[in-house]
C-alpha positions as CSV (number, residue, x, y, z in Angstrom):
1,X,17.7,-38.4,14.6
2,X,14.1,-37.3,15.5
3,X,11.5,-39.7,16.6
4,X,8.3,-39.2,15.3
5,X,5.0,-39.1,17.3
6,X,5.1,-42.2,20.4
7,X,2.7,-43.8,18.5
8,X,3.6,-43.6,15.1
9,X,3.7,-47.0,13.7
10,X,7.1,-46.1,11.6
11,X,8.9,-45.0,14.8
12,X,12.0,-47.5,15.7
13,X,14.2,-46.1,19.2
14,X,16.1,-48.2,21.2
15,X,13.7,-48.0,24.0
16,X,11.0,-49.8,21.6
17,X,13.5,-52.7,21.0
18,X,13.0,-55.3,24.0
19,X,16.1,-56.5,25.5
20,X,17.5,-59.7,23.7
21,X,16.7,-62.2,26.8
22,X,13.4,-61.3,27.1
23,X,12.5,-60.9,23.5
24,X,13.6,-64.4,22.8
25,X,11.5,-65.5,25.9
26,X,8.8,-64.6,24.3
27,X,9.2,-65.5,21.2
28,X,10.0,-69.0,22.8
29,X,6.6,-68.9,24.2
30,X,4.6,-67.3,21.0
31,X,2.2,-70.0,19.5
32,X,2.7,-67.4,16.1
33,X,4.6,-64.9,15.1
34,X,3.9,-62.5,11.9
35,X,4.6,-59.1,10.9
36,X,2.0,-57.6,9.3
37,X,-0.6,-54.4,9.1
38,X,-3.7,-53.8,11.7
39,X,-6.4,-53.7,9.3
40,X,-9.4,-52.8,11.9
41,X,-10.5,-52.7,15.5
42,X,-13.3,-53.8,17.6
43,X,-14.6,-54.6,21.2
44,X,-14.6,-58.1,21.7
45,X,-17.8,-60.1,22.6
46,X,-20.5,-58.2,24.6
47,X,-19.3,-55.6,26.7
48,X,-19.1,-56.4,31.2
49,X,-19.8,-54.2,33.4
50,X,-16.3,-53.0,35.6
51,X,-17.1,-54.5,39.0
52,X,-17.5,-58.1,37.2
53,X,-13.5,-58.2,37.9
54,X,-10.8,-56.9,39.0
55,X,-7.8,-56.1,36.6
56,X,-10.8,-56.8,33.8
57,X,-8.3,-56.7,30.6
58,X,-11.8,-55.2,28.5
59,X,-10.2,-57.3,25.4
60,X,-10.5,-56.0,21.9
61,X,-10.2,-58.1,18.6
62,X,-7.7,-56.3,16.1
63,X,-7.6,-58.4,12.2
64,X,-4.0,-58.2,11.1
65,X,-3.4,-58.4,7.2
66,X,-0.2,-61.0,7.1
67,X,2.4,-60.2,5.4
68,X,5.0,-62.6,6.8
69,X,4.3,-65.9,9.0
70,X,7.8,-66.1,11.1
71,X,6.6,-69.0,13.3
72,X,3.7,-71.4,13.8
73,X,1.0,-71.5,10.5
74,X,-1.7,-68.9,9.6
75,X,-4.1,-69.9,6.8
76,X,-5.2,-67.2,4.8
77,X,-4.4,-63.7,4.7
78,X,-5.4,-62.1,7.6
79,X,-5.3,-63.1,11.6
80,X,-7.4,-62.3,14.5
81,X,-5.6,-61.0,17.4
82,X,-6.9,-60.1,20.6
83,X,-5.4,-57.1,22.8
84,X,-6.4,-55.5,25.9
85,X,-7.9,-52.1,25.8
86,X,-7.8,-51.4,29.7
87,X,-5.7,-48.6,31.4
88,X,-5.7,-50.7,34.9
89,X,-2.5,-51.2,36.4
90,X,-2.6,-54.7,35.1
91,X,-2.8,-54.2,31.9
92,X,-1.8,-50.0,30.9
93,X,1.9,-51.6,29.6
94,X,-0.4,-54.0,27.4
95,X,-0.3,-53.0,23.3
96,X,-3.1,-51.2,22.3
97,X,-3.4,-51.9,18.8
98,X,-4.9,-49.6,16.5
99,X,-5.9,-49.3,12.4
100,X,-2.5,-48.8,10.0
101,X,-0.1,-50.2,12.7
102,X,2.7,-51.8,10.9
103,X,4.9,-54.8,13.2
104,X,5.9,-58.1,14.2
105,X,3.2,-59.3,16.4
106,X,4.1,-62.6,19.1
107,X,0.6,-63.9,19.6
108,X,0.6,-65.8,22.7
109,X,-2.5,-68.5,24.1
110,X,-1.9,-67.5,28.1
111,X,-2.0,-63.7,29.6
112,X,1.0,-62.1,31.4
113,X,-0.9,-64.2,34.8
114,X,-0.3,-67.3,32.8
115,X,-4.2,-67.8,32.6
116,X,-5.5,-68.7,29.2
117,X,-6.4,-65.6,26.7
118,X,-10.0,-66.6,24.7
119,X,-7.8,-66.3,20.8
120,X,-4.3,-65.5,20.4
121,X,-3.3,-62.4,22.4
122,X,-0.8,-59.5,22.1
123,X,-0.3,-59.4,26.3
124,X,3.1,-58.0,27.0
125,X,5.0,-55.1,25.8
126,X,7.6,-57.1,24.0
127,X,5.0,-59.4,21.9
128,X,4.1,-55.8,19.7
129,X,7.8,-55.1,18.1
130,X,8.5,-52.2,15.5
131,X,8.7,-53.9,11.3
132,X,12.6,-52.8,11.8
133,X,12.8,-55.0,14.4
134,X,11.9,-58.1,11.8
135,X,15.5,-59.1,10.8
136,X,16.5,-59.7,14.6
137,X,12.8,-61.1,15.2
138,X,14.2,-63.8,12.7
139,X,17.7,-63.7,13.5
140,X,16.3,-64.9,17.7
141,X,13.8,-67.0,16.0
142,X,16.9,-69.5,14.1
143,X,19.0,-69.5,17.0
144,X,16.3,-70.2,19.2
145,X,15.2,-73.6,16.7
146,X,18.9,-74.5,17.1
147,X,19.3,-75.3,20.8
Protein backbone atom coordinates (compact mmCIF):
# COMPACT_ATOMS: atom_id res chain seq x y z
CA UNK A 1 0.00 0.00 0.00
CA UNK A 2 1.39 3.58 -0.56
CA UNK A 3 0.36 6.49 1.54
CA UNK A 4 -0.30 9.44 -0.14
CA UNK A 5 1.07 12.91 0.82
CA UNK A 6 0.94 13.40 5.16
CA UNK A 7 -1.55 15.68 4.66
CA UNK A 8 -3.70 14.43 2.18
CA UNK A 9 -7.17 14.35 3.56
CA UNK A 10 -7.88 10.75 1.85
CA UNK A 11 -4.83 9.19 3.52
CA UNK A 12 -5.89 6.39 6.32
CA UNK A 13 -2.43 4.46 8.09
CA UNK A 14 -2.60 2.95 11.23
CA UNK A 15 -0.52 5.66 12.85
CA UNK A 16 -3.56 8.15 12.00
CA UNK A 17 -5.98 5.79 13.90
CA UNK A 18 -5.84 6.79 17.70
CA UNK A 19 -5.59 3.95 20.05
CA UNK A 20 -9.05 2.55 21.09
CA UNK A 21 -8.81 3.85 24.97
CA UNK A 22 -7.97 7.14 24.14
CA UNK A 23 -10.27 7.58 21.17
CA UNK A 24 -13.21 6.66 23.22
CA UNK A 25 -11.97 9.17 25.92
CA UNK A 26 -12.40 11.67 23.85
CA UNK A 27 -15.23 10.94 22.30
CA UNK A 28 -16.60 10.57 25.94
CA UNK A 29 -15.69 14.10 26.46
CA UNK A 30 -16.78 15.59 22.85
CA UNK A 31 -19.87 18.02 23.30
CA UNK A 32 -20.29 17.01 19.08
CA UNK A 33 -19.08 14.80 16.94
CA UNK A 34 -19.59 15.01 12.88
CA UNK A 35 -17.86 14.01 9.95
CA UNK A 36 -17.90 16.29 7.38
CA UNK A 37 -15.77 18.62 4.80
CA UNK A 38 -13.64 22.01 5.89
CA UNK A 39 -15.29 24.38 3.75
CA UNK A 40 -12.93 27.53 4.64
CA UNK A 41 -10.39 29.03 6.97
CA UNK A 42 -9.79 32.14 8.87
CA UNK A 43 -7.96 33.81 11.86
CA UNK A 44 -10.12 34.16 14.65
CA UNK A 45 -11.03 37.50 16.30
CA UNK A 46 -8.37 40.27 16.05
CA UNK A 47 -4.97 39.11 15.94
CA UNK A 48 -2.45 39.46 19.71
CA UNK A 49 0.64 40.29 19.63
CA UNK A 50 3.12 36.89 20.84
CA UNK A 51 4.32 38.20 24.22
CA UNK A 52 0.51 38.65 25.40
CA UNK A 53 1.00 34.72 26.42
CA UNK A 54 2.79 32.07 26.65
CA UNK A 55 1.82 28.85 24.77
CA UNK A 56 -0.73 31.51 22.84
CA UNK A 57 -2.81 28.77 20.82
CA UNK A 58 -3.28 31.90 17.86
CA UNK A 59 -6.91 30.08 17.25
CA UNK A 60 -8.41 29.97 13.82
CA UNK A 61 -12.08 29.43 12.93
CA UNK A 62 -12.51 26.58 10.19
CA UNK A 63 -16.71 26.25 8.92
CA UNK A 64 -17.30 22.52 8.40
CA UNK A 65 -20.07 21.46 5.78
CA UNK A 66 -21.93 18.47 7.94
CA UNK A 67 -22.45 15.64 6.49
CA UNK A 68 -23.18 13.37 9.48
CA UNK A 69 -24.00 14.52 13.24
CA UNK A 70 -22.70 11.36 15.29
CA UNK A 71 -23.24 12.97 18.74
CA UNK A 72 -24.73 16.04 20.30
CA UNK A 73 -27.18 18.33 17.78
CA UNK A 74 -25.99 20.77 14.96
CA UNK A 75 -28.68 22.96 13.35
CA UNK A 76 -28.16 23.66 9.93
CA UNK A 77 -25.60 22.54 7.55
CA UNK A 78 -22.49 23.79 8.41
CA UNK A 79 -20.48 24.12 11.94
CA UNK A 80 -17.97 26.53 13.20
CA UNK A 81 -14.97 24.96 14.66
CA UNK A 82 -12.11 26.47 16.10
CA UNK A 83 -8.44 25.09 15.86
CA UNK A 84 -5.18 26.28 16.83
CA UNK A 85 -2.71 27.52 14.26
CA UNK A 86 0.37 27.77 16.56
CA UNK A 87 3.71 25.68 16.09
CA UNK A 88 4.63 26.24 20.08
CA UNK A 89 5.35 23.16 21.86
CA UNK A 90 1.90 23.41 23.41
CA UNK A 91 0.08 23.21 20.71
CA UNK A 92 2.38 21.88 17.23
CA UNK A 93 0.45 18.16 17.87
CA UNK A 94 -2.85 20.38 17.59
CA UNK A 95 -4.93 19.74 14.04
CA UNK A 96 -4.36 22.28 11.72
CA UNK A 97 -7.35 22.26 9.69
CA UNK A 98 -7.30 23.39 6.23
CA UNK A 99 -9.90 23.87 2.97
CA UNK A 100 -11.14 20.32 1.37
CA UNK A 101 -10.21 18.30 4.53
CA UNK A 102 -12.59 15.37 4.72
CA UNK A 103 -13.11 13.70 8.64
CA UNK A 104 -14.76 12.96 11.78
CA UNK A 105 -14.13 16.03 13.83
CA UNK A 106 -14.70 15.59 18.13
CA UNK A 107 -15.38 19.21 18.94
CA UNK A 108 -14.60 19.69 22.44
CA UNK A 109 -15.64 23.11 24.95
CA UNK A 110 -12.16 22.85 27.18
CA UNK A 111 -8.42 22.81 25.67
CA UNK A 112 -5.92 19.96 26.28
CA UNK A 113 -5.09 22.34 29.87
CA UNK A 114 -8.75 21.77 30.69
CA UNK A 115 -9.34 25.62 30.31
CA UNK A 116 -12.34 26.65 28.38
CA UNK A 117 -11.85 27.03 24.35
CA UNK A 118 -14.04 30.42 23.20
CA UNK A 119 -16.49 27.84 20.50
CA UNK A 120 -16.15 24.26 20.05
CA UNK A 121 -12.48 23.30 19.46
CA UNK A 122 -10.49 20.56 17.60
CA UNK A 123 -7.50 20.51 20.60
CA UNK A 124 -6.01 17.16 20.51
CA UNK A 125 -4.62 14.93 17.92
CA UNK A 126 -7.23 12.29 18.30
CA UNK A 127 -10.41 14.82 18.09
CA UNK A 128 -9.42 15.24 13.91
CA UNK A 129 -9.90 11.36 12.74
CA UNK A 130 -9.54 10.20 8.92
CA UNK A 131 -13.62 9.66 7.13
CA UNK A 132 -12.39 5.72 7.24
CA UNK A 133 -12.26 5.99 10.62
CA UNK A 134 -16.32 6.74 10.78
CA UNK A 135 -17.66 3.13 11.20
CA UNK A 136 -15.39 2.67 14.50
CA UNK A 137 -16.11 6.47 15.43
CA UNK A 138 -19.70 5.01 15.63
CA UNK A 139 -18.99 1.59 16.58
CA UNK A 140 -17.08 3.46 20.23
CA UNK A 141 -19.76 5.96 20.10
CA UNK A 142 -22.83 2.79 20.88
CA UNK A 143 -20.76 1.04 23.27
CA UNK A 144 -19.84 4.02 24.99
CA UNK A 145 -24.03 5.04 25.30
CA UNK A 146 -24.28 1.52 26.72
CA UNK A 147 -22.36 1.57 29.93
Amino acid sequence: MTAGPPNDPQTTTAAQAAPEAELAQRLAQAEIVVSGVVQSVSRYGAARPNFLSTHDPQWWLAIIEVQTVEKGKVTGKTIQVLFSNSSDVAWFRAPKLKPGDRGVWLLQNRDPFGKPVPELAVVSPHDSQPIGELERVRSLLKSGSKK
